[in-house]
N, C-alpha and C positions, 0 to 999 in steps of 0.2 A: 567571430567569423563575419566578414562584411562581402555581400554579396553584387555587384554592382553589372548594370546592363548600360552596355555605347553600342548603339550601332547596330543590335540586332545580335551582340557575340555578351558573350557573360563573362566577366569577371570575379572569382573566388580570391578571397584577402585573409590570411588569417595570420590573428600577428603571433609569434611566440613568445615564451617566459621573460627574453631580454628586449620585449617592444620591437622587435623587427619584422616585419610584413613579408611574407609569407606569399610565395603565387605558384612555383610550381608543382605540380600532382606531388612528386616525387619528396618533397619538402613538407608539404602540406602533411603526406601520408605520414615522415620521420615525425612531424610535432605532436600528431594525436597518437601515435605510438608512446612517446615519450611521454606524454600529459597522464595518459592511463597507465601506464606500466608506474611509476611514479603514484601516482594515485591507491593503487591498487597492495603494491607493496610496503604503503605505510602501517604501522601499528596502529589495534585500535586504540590503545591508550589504557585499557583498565587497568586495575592493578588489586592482584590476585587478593593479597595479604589485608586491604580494606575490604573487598568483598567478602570477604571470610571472616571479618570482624561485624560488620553489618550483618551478615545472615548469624554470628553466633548472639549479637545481643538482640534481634529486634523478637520480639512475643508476639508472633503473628496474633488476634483475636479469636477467640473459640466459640464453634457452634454451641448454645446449650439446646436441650432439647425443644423446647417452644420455636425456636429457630427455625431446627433442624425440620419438624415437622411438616411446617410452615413451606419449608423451600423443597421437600420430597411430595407436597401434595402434588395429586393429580391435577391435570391440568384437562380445559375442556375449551372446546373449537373457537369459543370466540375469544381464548386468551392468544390464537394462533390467526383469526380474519382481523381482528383490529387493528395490529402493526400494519397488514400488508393492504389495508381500507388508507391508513395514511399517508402510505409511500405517496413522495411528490411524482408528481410524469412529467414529462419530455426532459428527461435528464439525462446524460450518458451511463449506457451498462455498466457495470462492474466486472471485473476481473474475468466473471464467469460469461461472458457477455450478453447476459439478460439483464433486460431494461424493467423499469417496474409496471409499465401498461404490461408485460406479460405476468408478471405475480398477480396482476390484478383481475386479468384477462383467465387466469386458472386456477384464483382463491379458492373454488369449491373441493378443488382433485390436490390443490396442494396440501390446504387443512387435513383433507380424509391422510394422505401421507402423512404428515407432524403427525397428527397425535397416534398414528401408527409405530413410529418411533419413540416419539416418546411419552 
């Protein structure tokens, strides 16, 4: 999409699949209709019958119990402050939209949570 200002008025340019330029609403609208519905309706590609040969030969690895132990211990608060001592700041939120100055800003109430879970 190329967007272009004369004059104080704005021009939108958007070319379509055969290189041709693009200007009215109504045109504009049909291409990104067409771009995504196209998009949307392709196959993802996998194919059933390999995946079903990979999941039947591959021997996932097994816990023995030394392992097993190992990763059921308990855990205690500073395995839960030190990740969030780390976090970098002034970064953008995540998903959830909290940024890391606030994990860091409520490290004490967060930890008491974690290890209440788990």
């Amino acid at each position: 999409m190329v967007i272009r200002e004369q004059g104080g008025n704005t021009a939108v340019t958007v070319k379509d699949a055969r290189g041709e330029d693009l200007t009215t609403h109504e045109d504009i609208l049909r291409c990104f209709t067409e771009f995504y519905s196209t998009l949307y309706m392709q196959q993802d590609g996998h194919d059933e019958a390999g995946i079903a040969t990979i999941l039947d030969e591959v021997q996932p690895p097994v816990v023995d119990d030394n392992m097993r132990e190992m990763l059921n211990a308990l855990t205690d608060e500073s395995d839960k402050r030190w990740p969030i001592k780390q976090m970098n700041t002034g970064k953008t939120p995540g998903n959830d939209g909290l940024t890391n100055e606030f994990f860091k800003e409520y490290v004490d109430l967060l930890c008491t949570l974690l290890l209440a879970m788990y």
